[in-house]
C-alpha positions, 0 to 999 in steps of 0.5 A: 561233482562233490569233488570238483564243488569243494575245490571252487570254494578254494578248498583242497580235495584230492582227485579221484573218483567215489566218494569222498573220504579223507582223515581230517582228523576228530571233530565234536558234533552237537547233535540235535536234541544238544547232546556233543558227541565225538565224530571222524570227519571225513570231508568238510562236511561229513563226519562219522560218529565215534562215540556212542551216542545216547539212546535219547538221541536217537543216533548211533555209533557209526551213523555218518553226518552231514554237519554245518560248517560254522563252529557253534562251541569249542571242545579240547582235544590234545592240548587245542581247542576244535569246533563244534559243528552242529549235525543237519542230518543223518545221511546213512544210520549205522547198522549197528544197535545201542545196548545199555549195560549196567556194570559193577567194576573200578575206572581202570576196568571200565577203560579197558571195556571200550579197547575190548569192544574194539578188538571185537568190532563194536565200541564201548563208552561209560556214560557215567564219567564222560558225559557232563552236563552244561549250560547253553553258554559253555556248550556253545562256547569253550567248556571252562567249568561245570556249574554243579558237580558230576556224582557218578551213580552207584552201578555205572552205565556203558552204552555198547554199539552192536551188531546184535545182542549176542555180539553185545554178551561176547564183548562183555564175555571177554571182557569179564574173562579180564576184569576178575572183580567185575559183574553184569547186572543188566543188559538191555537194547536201549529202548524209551523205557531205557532212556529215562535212566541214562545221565545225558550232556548238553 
């Protein structure tokens, strides 16, 4: 039915049978307390998030979207701007909970956390660097200055997608037996008492 829906608006779906997942590539989703995060888009209006969404937002990392299909805003990705599409709802929450870490290390070590959640089948994100506050205007247009300068905090915070707490310390486990100048000094399941602390984008 869905398949057969998108091609009479002219759009191309391959033939088959199950639901619908193609790889139409990385789209940014604002969701809706106005956070953008990164998502894979798996058909023309659904779309898996990839990033790791703030605590605020009451999403998760693998949460799958149904999403408008107007851009609202434009974001680079390799070179080229791509839309915005503003999320309608959450059509299947992930399974995977949101832990917020505080850590001690340099840029380079805090890169290298995100390919370690991977190899253990969670993800990471520093959200003392990647996220940046904007005004309505930039959000909703194309991102081309930041009105007031981003201070990252002393003792960066990373949120962590999942399954579980001790999932949460084996990833970061393995990712201190890496980073020998790296330390923990906290690691909590992100919860409202939580929220206030963590930087947000908009």
């Amino acid at each position: 039915m869905a398949r057969r829906a998108w091609q009479s608006f002219g759009i191309s779906i391959p033939p088959g049978e199950g639901p619908i997942e193609l790889e139409l590539g990385h789209v940014p989703i604002r969701l809706t307390v106005g956070e953008v995060v990164w998502s894979r888009r798996i058909d023309p209006a659904r779309a898996v998030l990839i990033s790791v969404p703030l605590p605020s937002s009451g999403h998760r990392w693998g949460d799958l979207m149904l999403h408008d299909g107007a851009a609202n805003g434009y974001r680079m990705l390799g070179g080229r701007k791509v839309p915005v599409f503003d999320a309608l709802a959450c059509l299947r929450p992930s399974a995977f909970v949101t832990f917020v870490a505080e850590l001690e290390a340099d840029g380079s070590d805090l890169e290298l956390l995100s390919s370690v959640a991977e190899s253990f089948g969670g993800a990471a994100e520093d959200w003392s660097t990647n996220t940046r506050i904007l005004c309505k205007e930039c959000s909703e247009g194309t991102v081309g200055h930041v009105h007031d300068d981003h201070v990252a905090p002393a003792h960066p915070h990373c949120g962590i997608a999942a399954c579980d707490e001790p999932h949460a310390q084996e990833i970061l486990s393995a990712w201190l037996a890496r980073v020998p100048n790296g330390r923990i000094l906290s690691l909590c399941r992100a919860s409202a008492e939580s929220e206030q602390n963590v930087p947000g984008i908009f």
